[in-house]
C-alpha positions in Angstrom: -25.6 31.7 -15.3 -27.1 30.5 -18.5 -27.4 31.1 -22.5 -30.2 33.7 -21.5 -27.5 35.7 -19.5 -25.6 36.7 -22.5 -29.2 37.5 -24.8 -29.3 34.2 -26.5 -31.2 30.8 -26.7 -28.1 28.9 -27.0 -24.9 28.3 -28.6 -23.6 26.1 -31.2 -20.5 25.1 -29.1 -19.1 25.1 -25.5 -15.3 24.7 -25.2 -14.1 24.1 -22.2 -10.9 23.0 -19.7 -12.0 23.0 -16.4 -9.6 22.7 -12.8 -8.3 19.5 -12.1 -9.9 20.1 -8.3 -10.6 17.2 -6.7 -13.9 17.2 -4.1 -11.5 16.4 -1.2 -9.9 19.7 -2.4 -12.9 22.0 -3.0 -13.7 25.0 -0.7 -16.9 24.1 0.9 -19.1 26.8 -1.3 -17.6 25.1 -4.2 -18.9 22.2 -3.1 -22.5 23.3 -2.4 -22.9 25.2 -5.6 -21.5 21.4 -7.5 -24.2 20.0 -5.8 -26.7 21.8 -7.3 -25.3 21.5 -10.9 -27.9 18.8 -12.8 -29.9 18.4 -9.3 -32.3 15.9 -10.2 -31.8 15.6 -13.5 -30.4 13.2 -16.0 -26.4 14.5 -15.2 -26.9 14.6 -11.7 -23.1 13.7 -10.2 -22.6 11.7 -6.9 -21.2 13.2 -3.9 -17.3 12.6 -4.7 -16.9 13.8 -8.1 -13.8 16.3 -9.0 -15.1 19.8 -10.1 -14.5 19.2 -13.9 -17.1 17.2 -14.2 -19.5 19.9 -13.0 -18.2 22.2 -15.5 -18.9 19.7 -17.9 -22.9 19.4 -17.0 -23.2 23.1 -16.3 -21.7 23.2 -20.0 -24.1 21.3 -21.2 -27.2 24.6 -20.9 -25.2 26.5 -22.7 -25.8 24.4 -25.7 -28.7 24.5 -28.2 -29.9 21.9 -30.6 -27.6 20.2 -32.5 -24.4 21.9 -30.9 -21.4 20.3 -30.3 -18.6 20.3 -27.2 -15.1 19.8 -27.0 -13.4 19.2 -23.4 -9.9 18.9 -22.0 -10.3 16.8 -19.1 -7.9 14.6 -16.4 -7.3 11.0 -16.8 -10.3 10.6 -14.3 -12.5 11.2 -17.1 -11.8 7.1 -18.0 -10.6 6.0 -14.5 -12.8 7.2 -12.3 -16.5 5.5 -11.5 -18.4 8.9 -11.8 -16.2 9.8 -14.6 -17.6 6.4 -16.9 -21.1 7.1 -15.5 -20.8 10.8 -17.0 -19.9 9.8 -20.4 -22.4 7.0 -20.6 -25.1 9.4 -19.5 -23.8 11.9 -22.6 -24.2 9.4 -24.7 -28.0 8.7 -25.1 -28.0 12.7 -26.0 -25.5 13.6 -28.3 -25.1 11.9 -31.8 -21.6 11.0 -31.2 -19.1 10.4 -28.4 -15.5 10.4 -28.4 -12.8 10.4 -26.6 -9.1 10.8 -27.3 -6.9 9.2 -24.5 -3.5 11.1 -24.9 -0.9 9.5 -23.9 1.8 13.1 -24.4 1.8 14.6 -20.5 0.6 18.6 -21.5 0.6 20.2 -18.6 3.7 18.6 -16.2 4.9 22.5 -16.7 2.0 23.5 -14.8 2.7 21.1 -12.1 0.3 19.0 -13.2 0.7 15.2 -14.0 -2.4 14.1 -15.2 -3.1 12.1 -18.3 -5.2 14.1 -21.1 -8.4 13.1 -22.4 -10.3 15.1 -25.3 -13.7 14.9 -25.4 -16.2 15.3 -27.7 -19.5 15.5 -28.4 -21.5 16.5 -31.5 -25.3 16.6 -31.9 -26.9 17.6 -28.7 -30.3 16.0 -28.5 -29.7 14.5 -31.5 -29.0 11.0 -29.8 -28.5 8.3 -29.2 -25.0 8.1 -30.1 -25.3 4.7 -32.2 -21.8 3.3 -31.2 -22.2 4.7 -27.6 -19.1 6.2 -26.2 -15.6 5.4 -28.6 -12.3 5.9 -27.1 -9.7 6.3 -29.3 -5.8 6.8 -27.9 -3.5 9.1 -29.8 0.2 9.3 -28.4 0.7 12.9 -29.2 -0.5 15.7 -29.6 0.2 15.5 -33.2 -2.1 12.8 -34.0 -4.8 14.0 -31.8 -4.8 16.6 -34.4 -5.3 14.5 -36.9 -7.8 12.7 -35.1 -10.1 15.9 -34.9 -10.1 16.7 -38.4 -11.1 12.7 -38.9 -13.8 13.5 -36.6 -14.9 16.5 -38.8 -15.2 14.4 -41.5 -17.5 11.7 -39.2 -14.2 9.1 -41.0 -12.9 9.0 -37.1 -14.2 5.6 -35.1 -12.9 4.3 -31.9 -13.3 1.3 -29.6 -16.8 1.6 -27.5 -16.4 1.7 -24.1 -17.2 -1.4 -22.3 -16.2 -2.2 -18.5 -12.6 -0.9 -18.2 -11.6 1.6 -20.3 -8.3 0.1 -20.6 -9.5 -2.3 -22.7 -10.2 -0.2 -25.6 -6.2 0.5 -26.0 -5.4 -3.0 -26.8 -5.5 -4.1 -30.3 -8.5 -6.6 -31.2 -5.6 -9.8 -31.7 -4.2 -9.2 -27.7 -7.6 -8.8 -26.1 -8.8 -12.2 -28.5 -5.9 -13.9 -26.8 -6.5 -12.5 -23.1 -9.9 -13.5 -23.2 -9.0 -16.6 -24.4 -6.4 -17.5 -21.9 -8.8 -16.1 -19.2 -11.9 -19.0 -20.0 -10.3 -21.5 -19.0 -11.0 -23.5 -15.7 -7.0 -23.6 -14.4 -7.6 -19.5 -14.7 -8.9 -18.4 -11.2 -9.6 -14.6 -9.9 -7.5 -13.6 -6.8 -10.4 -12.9 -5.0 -11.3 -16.5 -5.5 -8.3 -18.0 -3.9 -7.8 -15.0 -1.2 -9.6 -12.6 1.0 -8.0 -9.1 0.6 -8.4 -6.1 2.9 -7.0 -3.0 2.9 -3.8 -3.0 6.4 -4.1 -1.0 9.5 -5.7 2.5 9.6 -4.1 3.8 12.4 -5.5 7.4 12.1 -2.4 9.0 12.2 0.4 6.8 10.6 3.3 10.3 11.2 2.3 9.4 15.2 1.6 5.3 15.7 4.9 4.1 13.4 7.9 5.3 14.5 11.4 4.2 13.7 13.8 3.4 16.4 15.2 6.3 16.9 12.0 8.4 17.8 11.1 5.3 20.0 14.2 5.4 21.8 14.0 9.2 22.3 10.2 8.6 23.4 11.7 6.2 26.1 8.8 3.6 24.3 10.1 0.1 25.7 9.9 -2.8 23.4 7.6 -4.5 24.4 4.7 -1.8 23.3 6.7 -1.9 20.1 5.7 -4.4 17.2 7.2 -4.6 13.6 4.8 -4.1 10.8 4.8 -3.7 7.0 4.8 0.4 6.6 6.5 0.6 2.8 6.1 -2.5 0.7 10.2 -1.8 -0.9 10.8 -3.6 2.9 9.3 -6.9 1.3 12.2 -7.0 -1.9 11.0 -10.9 -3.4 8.5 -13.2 -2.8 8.4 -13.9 1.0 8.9 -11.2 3.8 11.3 -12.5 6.3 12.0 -11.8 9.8 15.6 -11.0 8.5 13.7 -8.7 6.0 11.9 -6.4 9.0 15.2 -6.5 10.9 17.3 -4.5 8.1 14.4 -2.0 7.7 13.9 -1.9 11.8 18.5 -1.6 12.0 18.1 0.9 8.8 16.2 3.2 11.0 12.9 3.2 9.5 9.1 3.8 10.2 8.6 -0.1 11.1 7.3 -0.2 14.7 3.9 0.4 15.5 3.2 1.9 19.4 0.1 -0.2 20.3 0.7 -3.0 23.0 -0.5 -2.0 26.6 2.6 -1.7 28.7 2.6 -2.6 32.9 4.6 -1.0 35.5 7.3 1.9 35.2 7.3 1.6 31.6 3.7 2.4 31.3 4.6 6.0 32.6 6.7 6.8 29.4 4.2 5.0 27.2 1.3 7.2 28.6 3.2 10.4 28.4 3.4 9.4 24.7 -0.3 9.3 24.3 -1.1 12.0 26.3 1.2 14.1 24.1 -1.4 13.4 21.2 -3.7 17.0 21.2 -7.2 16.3 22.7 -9.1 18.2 20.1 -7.9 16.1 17.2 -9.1 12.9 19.0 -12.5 14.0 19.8 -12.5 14.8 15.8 -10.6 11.7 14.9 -13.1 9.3 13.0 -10.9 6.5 13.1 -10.4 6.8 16.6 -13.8 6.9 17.1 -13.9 3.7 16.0 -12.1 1.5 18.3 -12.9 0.4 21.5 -9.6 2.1 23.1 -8.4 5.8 20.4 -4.6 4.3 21.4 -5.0 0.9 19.9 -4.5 0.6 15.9 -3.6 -2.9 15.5 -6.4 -5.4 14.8 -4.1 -8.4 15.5 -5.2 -9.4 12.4 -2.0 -11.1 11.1 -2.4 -11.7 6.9 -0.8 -14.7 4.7 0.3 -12.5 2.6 0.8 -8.3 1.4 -0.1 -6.9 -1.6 0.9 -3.2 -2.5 -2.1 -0.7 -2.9 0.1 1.7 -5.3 2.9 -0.1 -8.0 5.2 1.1 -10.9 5.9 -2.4 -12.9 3.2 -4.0 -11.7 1.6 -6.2 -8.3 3.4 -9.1 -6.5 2.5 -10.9 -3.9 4.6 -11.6 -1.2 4.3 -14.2 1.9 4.4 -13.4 5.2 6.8 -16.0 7.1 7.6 -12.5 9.2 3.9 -12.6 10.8 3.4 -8.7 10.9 0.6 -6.8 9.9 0.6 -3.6 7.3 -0.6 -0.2 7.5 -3.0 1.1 4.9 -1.0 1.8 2.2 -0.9 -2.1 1.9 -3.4 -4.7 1.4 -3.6 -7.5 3.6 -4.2 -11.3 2.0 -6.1 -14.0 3.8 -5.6 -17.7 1.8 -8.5 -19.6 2.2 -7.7 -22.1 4.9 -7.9 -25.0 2.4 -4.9 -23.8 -0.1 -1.9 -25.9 0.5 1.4 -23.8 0.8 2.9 -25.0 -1.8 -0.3 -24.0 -3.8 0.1 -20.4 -2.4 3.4 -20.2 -3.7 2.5 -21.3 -7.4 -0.1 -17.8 -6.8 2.9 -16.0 -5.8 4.3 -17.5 -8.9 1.7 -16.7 -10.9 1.2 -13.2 -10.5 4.5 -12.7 -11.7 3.4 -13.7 -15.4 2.9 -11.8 -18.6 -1.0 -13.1 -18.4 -1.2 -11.8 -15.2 0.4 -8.6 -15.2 -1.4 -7.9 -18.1 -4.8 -8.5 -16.4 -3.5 -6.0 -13.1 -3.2 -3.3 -16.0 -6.4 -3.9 -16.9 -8.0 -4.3 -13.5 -6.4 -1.7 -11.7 -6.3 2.2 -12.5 -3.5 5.3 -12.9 -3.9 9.1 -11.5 -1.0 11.6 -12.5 2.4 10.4 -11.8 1.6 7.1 -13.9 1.6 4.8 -10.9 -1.0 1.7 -10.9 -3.5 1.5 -8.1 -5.6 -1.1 -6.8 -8.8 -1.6 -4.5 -9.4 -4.4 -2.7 -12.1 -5.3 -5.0 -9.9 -4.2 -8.2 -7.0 -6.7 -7.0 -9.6 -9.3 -6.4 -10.4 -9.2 -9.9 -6.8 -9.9 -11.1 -6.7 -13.2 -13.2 -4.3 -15.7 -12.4 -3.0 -19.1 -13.9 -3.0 -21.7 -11.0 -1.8 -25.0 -12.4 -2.4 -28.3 -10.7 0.4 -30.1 -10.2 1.8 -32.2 -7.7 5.6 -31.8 -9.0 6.7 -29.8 -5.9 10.2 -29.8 -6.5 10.1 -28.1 -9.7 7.9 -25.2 -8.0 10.0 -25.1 -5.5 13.1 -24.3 -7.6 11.3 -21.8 -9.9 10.1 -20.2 -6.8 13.9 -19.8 -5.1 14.9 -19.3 -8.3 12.6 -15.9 -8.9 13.4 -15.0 -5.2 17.2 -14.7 -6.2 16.1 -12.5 -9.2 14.0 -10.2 -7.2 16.3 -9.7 -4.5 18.9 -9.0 -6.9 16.8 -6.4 -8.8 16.1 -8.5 -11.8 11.7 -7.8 -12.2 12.3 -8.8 -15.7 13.9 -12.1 -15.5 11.9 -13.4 -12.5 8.3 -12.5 -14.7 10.4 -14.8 -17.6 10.9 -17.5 -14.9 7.3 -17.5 -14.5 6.0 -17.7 -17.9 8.2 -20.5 -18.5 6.8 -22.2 -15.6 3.1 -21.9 -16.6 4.3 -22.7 -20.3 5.7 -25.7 -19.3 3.0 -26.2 -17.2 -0.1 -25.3 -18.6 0.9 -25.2 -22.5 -1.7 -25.1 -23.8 -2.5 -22.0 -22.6 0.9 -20.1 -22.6 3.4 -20.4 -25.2 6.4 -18.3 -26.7 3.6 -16.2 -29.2 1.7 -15.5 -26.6 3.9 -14.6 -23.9 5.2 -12.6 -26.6 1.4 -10.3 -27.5 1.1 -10.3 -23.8 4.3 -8.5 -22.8 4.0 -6.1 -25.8 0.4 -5.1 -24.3 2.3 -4.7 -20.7 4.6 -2.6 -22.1 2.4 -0.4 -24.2 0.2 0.2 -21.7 2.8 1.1 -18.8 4.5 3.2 -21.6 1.4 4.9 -21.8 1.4 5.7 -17.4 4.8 6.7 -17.7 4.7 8.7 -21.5 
């Protein structure tokens, strides 16, 4: 279908709110007919993109000269990879780009917990748009209104977007101060310090990690039973302990992986198990494909530390003295062999701290429900103040100090403990004032995940 269908050459505007569809979640002719939308042309979408961003490029022929376009789209729009690339590609061909992040939650009547974005586009190959693609964040719908009629008027300007769209919410004085903070030499990446890989993929997490109920019903002896890291609320402070894995494993929970071979009588209850596991979904298993024996999830890679893939106030990073691996749904951590412990623990520290935090908001990225994701490569990118100091004492008794507060609930006081350390520390990077603009960023920004 295009402009011709309906008699004309074009038309002044296209309006538009597509399905939230994922690609995961298309029907396979959807996604053969996506494919085909901007098919080597300049809006040509990779293999992965949701199927709004196809309505917006189909959109895009129904326009003639100088016509405009106005979109309701997901959060995606500004999180996702394809998502950036799209509006970046708009942007040499219309004379202006906008879009208004909305903070306001429309559609959670709908069943739907996306964030809002508005976008606009005026002048159609009329570009380029001179200050590239603005962002501009409105926390109702109210002043997105008022936005709109600015844009009218051309009186509307936002922040261009730059690397992480996130950045284009804070206010000119916090990001002055972040950057700031972040140039100096005792500011290190996580990646730099740390190797970080995403935990076990069993293939099918509902059948490998049981609790020990299930096990016991299964007759599965111990000893092809191992205790691993299945929900990161098992690891409450700063250090996973064997005591830690022992409450979750006396609780009842999913926190024993089947995978050690097993010799003699008990191997005949351990290969019933397996064989219980249908055929046909291991021939189309992909991860079982991939290992030497389908049965045998665990690497044996044992990390130094977790990190959680998915977060609501924000990463921590948590030692393992247990010595277990994780499933997926965590990250592993591998030190590099030269850190000293108590330098790992001045990390774990670390990433408690407004600066940090702050730079997890900014590294990571939210889908619906408002909670904080991160990639191995987006964690690696998380900044972090790593003081050197020889005072171990003092580290020692900030670190107990935050374990107390975490283990008692208290996320806000062990992230004070924290800045105070790296104040005292470091001062002249943190102080009071800044530790102040920092947290008023955090909170603004996981206000905005949570609106």
């Amino acid at each position: 279908m295009s402009a011709g269908t309906f008699g004309v050459r074009g038309f002044d505007a296209v309006v538009g709110n597509p399905p939230y569809v994922s690609y995961h979640n298309m029907y396979e002719v959807q996604r053969g007919v996506a494919l085909e939308i901007g098919k080597g042309g300049p809006f040509e979408l990779g293999r992965g993109s949701s199927l709004w961003a196809y309505f917006v490029v189909h959109g895009l022929t129904f326009l003639k000269g100088g016509g405009r376009a106005a979109w309701v789209l997901p959060g995606s729009l500004l999180q996702a990879n394809y998502g950036k690339e799209l509006l970046h590609r708009l942007a040499p061909h219309f004379e202006r780009v906008m879009v208004i992040s909305l903070s306001q939650r429309l559609f959670l009547s709908e069943g739907t917990d996306e964030s809002t974005e508005i976008l606009l586009c005026d002048g159609w190959n009329c570009g380029p748009a001179i200050n590239g693609v603005e962002v501009r964040s409105a926390p109702n719908v109210d002043t997105c209104q008022q936005f709109i009629s600015s844009w009218r008027d051309q009186s509307l300007r936002g922040s261009s977007l730059n690397g992480r769209a996130v950045l284009t919410m804070l206010t000119d004085d916090t990001l002055t101060e972040y950057h700031g903070i972040a140039r100096h030499t005792e500011v290190k990446k996580l990646g730099d310090l740390a190797t970080i890989l995403i935990g076990i993929v069993t293939g099918a997490n509902h059948f490998f990690v049981m609790n020990r109920t299930r096990a016991r019903q299964a007759k599965i002896p111990f000893v092809s039973l191992s205790l691993i890291l299945s929900k990161f609320r098992f690891a409450p402070s700063l250090i996973l302990s064997e005591s830690d894995m022992l409450i979750a494993y006396k609780d009842d929970q999913n926190c024993l992986l089947i995978s050690r071979p097993c010799l003699g009588r008990a191997a005949l209850s351990v290969r019933r198990y397996f064989d219980a596991f249908p055929k046909a979904l291991i021939d189309t298993n992909a991860t079982f494909s991939k290992r030497g024996v389908w049965h045998e999830p665990d690497d044996g890679k044992i990390p130094d530390a977790f990190l959680p893939y998915m977060n609501h106030l924000g990463p921590r990073l948590v030692l393992n003295s247990a010595l277990v691996n994780s499933t997926n749904t965590i990250h592993r951590v591998y030190f590099d062999p030269l850190t000293t412990p108590i330098q790992r623990k001045l990390v774990t520290i670390s990433m408690l701290s407004s600066f940090s935090q702050l730079s997890a908001e900014i590294e990571g990225r939210t889908y619906g429900s408002g909670v904080l994701k991160h990639e191995p490569s987006e964690a690696a990118r998380i900044k972090l103040i790593v003081p050197t100091t020889n005072d171990k004492r003092y580290v020692e008794s900030v670190f107990s100090r935050i374990e107390a507060c975490l283990r008692d609930g208290q996320h806000r006081e062990a992230s004070e403990h924290s800045d105070i350390m790296l104040a005292r520390l470091e001062p002249q990077l943190m102080n009071r004032q800044k530790v102040h603009k920092l947290r008023l960023a955090i909170e603004q920004l996981r206000g905005r995940r949570y609106f």
